[in-house]
Phi, psi and omega in degrees: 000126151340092205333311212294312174309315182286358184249005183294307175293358189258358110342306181267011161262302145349271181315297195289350151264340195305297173349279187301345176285286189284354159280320155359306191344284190315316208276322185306320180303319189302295193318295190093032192189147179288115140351104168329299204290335193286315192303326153309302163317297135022285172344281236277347195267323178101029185275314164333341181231006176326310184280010214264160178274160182281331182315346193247357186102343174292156178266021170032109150236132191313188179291288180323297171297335169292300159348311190273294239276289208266011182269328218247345201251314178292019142283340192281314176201140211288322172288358183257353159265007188267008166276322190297336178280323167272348152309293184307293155323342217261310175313001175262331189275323160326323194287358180281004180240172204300186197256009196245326184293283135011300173309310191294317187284316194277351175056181201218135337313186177273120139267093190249064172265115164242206189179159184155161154257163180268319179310137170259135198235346197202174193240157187228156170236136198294152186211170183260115199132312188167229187225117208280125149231165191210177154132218218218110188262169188198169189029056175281060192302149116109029182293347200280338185261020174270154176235343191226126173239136174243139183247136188244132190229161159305129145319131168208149198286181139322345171279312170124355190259160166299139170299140156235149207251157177332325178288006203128292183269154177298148154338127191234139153234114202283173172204150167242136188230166171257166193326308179303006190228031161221167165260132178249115167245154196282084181241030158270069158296063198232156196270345172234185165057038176291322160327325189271011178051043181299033185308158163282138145229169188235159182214147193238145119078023180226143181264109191282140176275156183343287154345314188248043172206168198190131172311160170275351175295307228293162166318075209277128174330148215236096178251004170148161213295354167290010203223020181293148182273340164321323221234001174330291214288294167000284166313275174003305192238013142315274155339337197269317185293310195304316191293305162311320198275310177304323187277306161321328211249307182288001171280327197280295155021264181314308165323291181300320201274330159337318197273002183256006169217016189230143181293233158178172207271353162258356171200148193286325186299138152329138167258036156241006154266029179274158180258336166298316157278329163302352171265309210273343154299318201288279153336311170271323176310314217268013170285299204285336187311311218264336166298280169340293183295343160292324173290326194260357171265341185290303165304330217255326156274346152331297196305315178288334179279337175310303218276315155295013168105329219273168152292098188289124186276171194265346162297310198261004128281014170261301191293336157321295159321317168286330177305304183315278206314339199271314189309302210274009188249325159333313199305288178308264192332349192262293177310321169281339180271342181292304154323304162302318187286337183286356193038226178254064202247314197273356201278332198275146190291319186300330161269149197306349198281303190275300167317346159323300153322310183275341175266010176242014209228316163265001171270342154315325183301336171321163185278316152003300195235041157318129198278003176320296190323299205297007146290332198286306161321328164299304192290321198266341173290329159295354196098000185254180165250080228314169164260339169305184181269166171081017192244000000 
């Protein structure tokens, strides 16, 4: 089937939920964690498993058509696509294990929602069966609606100390556990993204089974062209530009409708007869447009070289890459000439304008837009080889 045909209905779920997503807004702010009932609905739409393989029960749905998915739901609000977007990392990291594993974490139908981090937060030890761990994890986004949490802890020898691997370095072992088998504390206290319930949890003392853990060396199964590991961090963080782009986008928004009843406290004129907010409108579509279209041309030849079989040249994972980091750092600048043209109109918690602000202003902070790529990028045009992780 046809990415675009196949991706049409969880897109026309998407639209037809964004209504509960921005009535959602307040309580998720309240909450500090997305709305059970909004986060069911999510479920039952199936946005939570895009990425999941089919091989696992999943609808595998490509990058681009995700894009669009996860672009249309952080217009409305940033934090419930910025969960729907660490699902989808989180449905990536699954395919690194066999397709009978997977199957077991995702149930029939496939529900595979976790949470969890990449930080190494805890240490594992070999035990007979599989493995005791135990420490403390941070930015767990969407844990209060998870069923599975992944933890990534140090490896430790017999001895008790870390194992290290030929690079040097310890030893990583990612593992997954259930909800039920952790503590969630409340320490999200923040200024933006309060919705996604990025909360910390600890795990004391549970033996996780063989199975349901995998070195970070080792060689992950091959379920199909969306898991090549050249091109991981690549998918993977496709969604991280749509949720900036979606959130820049929902600013421009938030703007236009400001501007057809609201003033400032030195003039009576509207600010849509201002000639200043009309360039700074002007100005930011064409900012976020010329971001955007870089990401879905960048992505979309990645995507083709996948999808036929081929081998991803280091341009067409340099441009990939640099496409995310650049959309998402547009996004924010983009989210500031808008904010400033509202003056102080953008200010009040009750409009969408200013969370726009506070969420685009943490979605940079992501590991996605580090401004490094853009050397790394720099490095491959030259002929070099970048140093980062992922290459």
């Amino acid at each position: 089937m046809p990415d675009a045909a196949a991706a049409q209905p969880y897109l026309d779920a998407a639209r037809r939920l964004a209504p509960k997503v921005r009535a959602a807004r307040e309580e998720a702010e309240r909450l500090r964690h997305m709305p059970h009932a909004l986060a069911a609905e999510i479920t039952e739409a199936g946005l939570f498993q895009l990425y999941l393989p089919r091989s696992m029960g999943g609808p595998e749905i490509p990058p681009l058509p995700v894009f669009d998915i996860v672009e249309e739901i952080s217009r409305h609000d940033g934090s419930v696509g910025w969960c729907v977007m660490i699902a989808l990392a989180m449905a990536m990291n699954v395919s690194r294990l066999p397709a009978e594993v997977g199957r077991e974490l995702a149930g029939t139908p496939a529900d595979y929602r976790a949470a969890g981090s990449a930080r190494v937060g805890g240490t594992c030890e070999k035990v007979p069966g599989g493995w005791r761990m135990r420490g403390r994890w941070n930015f767990a986004s969407g844990v209060e609606n998870a069923r599975w949490l992944y933890c990534t802890c140090v490896e430790l020898g017999d001895d008790g100390k870390p194992l290290v691997g030929a690079n040097g370095k310890p030893v990583l072992r990612a593992l997954w556990v259930p909800r039920e088998q952790v503590t969630i504390l409340d320490t999200w206290h923040v200024m933006g993204m309060r919705g996604t319930g990025s909360r910390d949890f600890t795990v004391e003392e549970v033996t996780v089974p063989e199975h349901r853990s995998i070195r970070s060396d080792a060689t992950p199964p091959r379920h199909g062209p969306m898991y090549h590991p050249r091109t991981w961090y690549s998918i993977v963080w496709t969604p991280s530009a749509a949720n900036a782009i979606g959130i820049a986008r929902g600013a421009i928004d938030a703007l236009q409708e400001l501007a057809q009843s609201e003033a400032s406290t030195l003039s009576t004129a509207l600010l849509r007869d201002r000639p200043a907010v009309q360039a700074t409108i002007g100005e930011a579509e064409a900012i976020l447009s010329a971001a955007r279209a870089y990401v879905v041309s960048a992505i979309g030849a990645l995507w083709e070289t996948l999808r036929k079989g081929g081998e991803p040249t280091d341009a067409e994972v340099m441009h990939a890459r640099l496409a995310i980091t650049h959309g998402m750092r547009e996004s924010a600048r983009v989210v500031d000439k808008v904010f400033h043209a509202a003056g102080t109109n953008a200010i009040y918690t009750s409009l969408p304008l200013e969370r726009c602000f506070r969420d685009i202003h943490v979605a940079i902070q992501h590991g996605s837009c580090l401004p490094s790529f853009y050397e790394s990028a720099g490095k491959v045009m030259v002929g070099l080889r970048p140093s980062d992780f992922g290459w």
